[in-house]
Each structure stands twice: as C-alpha cells, then as structure tokens.
C-alpha positions in Angstrom: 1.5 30.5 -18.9 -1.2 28.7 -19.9 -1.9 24.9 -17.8 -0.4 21.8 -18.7 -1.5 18.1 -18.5 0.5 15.0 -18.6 -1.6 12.2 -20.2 0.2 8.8 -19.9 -1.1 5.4 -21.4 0.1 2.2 -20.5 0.6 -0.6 -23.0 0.9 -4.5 -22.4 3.3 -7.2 -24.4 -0.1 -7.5 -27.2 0.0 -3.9 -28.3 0.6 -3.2 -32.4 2.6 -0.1 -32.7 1.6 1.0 -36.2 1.4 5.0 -36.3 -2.3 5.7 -34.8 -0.6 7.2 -30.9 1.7 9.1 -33.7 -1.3 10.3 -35.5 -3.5 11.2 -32.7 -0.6 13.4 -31.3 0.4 15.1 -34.5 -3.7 16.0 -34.8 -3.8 17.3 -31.0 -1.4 20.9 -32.8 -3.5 20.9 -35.7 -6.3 23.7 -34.3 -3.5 25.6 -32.2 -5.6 25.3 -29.5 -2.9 22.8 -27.7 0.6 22.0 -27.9 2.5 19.1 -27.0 4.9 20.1 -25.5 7.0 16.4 -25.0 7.1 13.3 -25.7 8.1 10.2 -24.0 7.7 6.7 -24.7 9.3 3.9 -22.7 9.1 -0.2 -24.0 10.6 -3.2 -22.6 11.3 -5.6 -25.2 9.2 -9.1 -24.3 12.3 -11.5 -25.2 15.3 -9.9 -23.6 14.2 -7.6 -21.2 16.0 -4.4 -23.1 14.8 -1.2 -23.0 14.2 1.3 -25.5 13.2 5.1 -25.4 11.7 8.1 -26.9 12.2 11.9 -25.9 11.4 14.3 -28.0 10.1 18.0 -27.1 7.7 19.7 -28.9 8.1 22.7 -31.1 11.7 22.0 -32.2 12.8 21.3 -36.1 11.5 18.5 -37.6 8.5 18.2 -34.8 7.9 15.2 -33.1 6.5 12.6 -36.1 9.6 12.1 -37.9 12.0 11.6 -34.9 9.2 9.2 -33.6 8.5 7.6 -36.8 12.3 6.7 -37.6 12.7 5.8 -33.5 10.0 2.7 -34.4 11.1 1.7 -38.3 14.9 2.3 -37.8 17.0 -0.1 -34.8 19.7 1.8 -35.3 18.0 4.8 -34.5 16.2 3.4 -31.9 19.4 2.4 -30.4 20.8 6.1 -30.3 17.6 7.7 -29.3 16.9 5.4 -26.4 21.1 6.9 -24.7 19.7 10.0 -25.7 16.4 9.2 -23.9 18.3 7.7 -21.0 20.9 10.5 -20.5 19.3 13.5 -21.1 17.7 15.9 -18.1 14.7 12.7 -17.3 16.9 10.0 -18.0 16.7 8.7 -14.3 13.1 9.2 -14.9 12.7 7.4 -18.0 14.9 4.4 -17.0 12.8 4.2 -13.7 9.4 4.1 -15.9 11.3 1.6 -18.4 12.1 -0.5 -14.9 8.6 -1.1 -13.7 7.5 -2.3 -17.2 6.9 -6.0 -17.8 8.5 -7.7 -20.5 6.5 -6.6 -23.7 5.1 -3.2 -21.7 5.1 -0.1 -23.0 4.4 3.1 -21.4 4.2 6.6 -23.2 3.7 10.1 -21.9 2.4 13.2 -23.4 3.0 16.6 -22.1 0.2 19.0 -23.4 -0.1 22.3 -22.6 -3.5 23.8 -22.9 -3.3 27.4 -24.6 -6.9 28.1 -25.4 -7.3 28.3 -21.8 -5.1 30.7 -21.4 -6.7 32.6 -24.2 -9.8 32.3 -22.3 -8.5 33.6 -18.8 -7.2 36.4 -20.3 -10.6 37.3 -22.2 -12.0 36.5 -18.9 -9.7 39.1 -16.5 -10.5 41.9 -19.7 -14.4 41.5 -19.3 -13.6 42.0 -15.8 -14.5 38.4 -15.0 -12.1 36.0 -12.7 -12.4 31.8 -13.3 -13.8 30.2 -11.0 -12.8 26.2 -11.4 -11.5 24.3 -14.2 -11.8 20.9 -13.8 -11.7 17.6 -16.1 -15.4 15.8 -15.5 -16.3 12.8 -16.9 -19.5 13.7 -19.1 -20.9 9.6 -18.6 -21.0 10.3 -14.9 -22.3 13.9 -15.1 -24.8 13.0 -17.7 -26.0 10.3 -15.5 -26.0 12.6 -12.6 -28.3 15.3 -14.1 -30.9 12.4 -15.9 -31.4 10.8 -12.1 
C-alpha cells in the first residue's frame, strides 16, 4: 500500500469559499500520481454558532467536486450532508473538529495517498535496491543550508 498524508488547513471567519481548495484538489488526481482518498471539511457558521460538514471519500461515483460543489451552493444539501458528515464512521471526529472552531472558522482535511511512491519502492526492491528515508524537507531551509 503505498503512504498516505493527511494535509489539513485551517481557515478564520474572513475566508471566501469560491472553488480554488475544490480546484486544487480535483488537480492533485489529474497525473495519477496521487489520490485523494477523503475529504473533510468542518465550518462554524460566524452568526449562530451552527455547524456544517463535508465527507466525501475519494474514488466513488460522481468524485468529490460535485458532492462538494452542491454541499457549498445548495443549504439544503448542505443541511443533509453535514448528518451525513456527523453520523457516519468520523462523525465524533468531525463534530469534535467542528467544536474547537471559532465562530466563522473553518477547518478542512485531505487524505492523500501517495502512489508514485509506491511505484518507486517497488522499482526500487526489483533493481535490488531498498529505500533508505523519505522524508518531507522544506527546500527554503535546505537551500539555505547548502548556500551557508
């Protein structure tokens, strides 16, 4: 099974939910290379303190961008998927993420799930090679540390 990452971004009561998170998500599949594997997205709402959730796996009929797209144009739909979101398998979960937010807050999570690098072990292990780390680095440091 090849790894997979949980990337979660926080949002605060000034954020303008217009499609890009959609967008950037839908173009994470587009090489193969990765899948998402769930979606969840979490917002308190800034004047009464409601909640309202998204959960959505990857890889099932009708993907992730229409669910997710009707979820933030359609209340009633966003009514039905946040009992959904709350009483599926991570509904205690979600409701505890949606519990810490402040009013206006948003949270989202993404589960990705890296399959090049499984592509890459395996390559690896046929050369007769083994991995030896692989690690996220953060190329401003690393950059900074080899020009020193």
């Amino acid at each position: 099974m090849a790894p997979v990452q949980l990337l979660t971004f926080a949002f605060g009561s000034d954020a303008v939910f217009e499609g890009q998170m959609l967008g950037a998500i839908e173009r994470l599949e587009s090489g193969g290379a990765l899948q998402v594997l769930e979606v969840i997205f979490v917002r308190r709402d800034a004047a009464d303190g409601e909640l309202s959730a998204f959960a959505r796996r990857g890889g099932t009929a009708g993907g992730i961008a229409g669910p997710a797209l009707e979820f933030r144009l359609d209340e009633g739909e966003r009514r039905q998927s946040t009992e959904r979101a709350l009483s599926g398998v991570a509904g205690d979960a979600v409701r505890e993420l949606g519990d810490r937010l402040e009013p206006g807050g948003a949270l989202a999570a993404v589960f990705v799930e890296h399959r090049w690098l499984a592509d890459v072990a395996q390559a690896t292990e046929r050369t007769g090679g083994v991995a030896l780390s692989s690690d996220f680095v953060d190329a401003e440091a690393l950059a900074r540390e080899l020009s020193a």
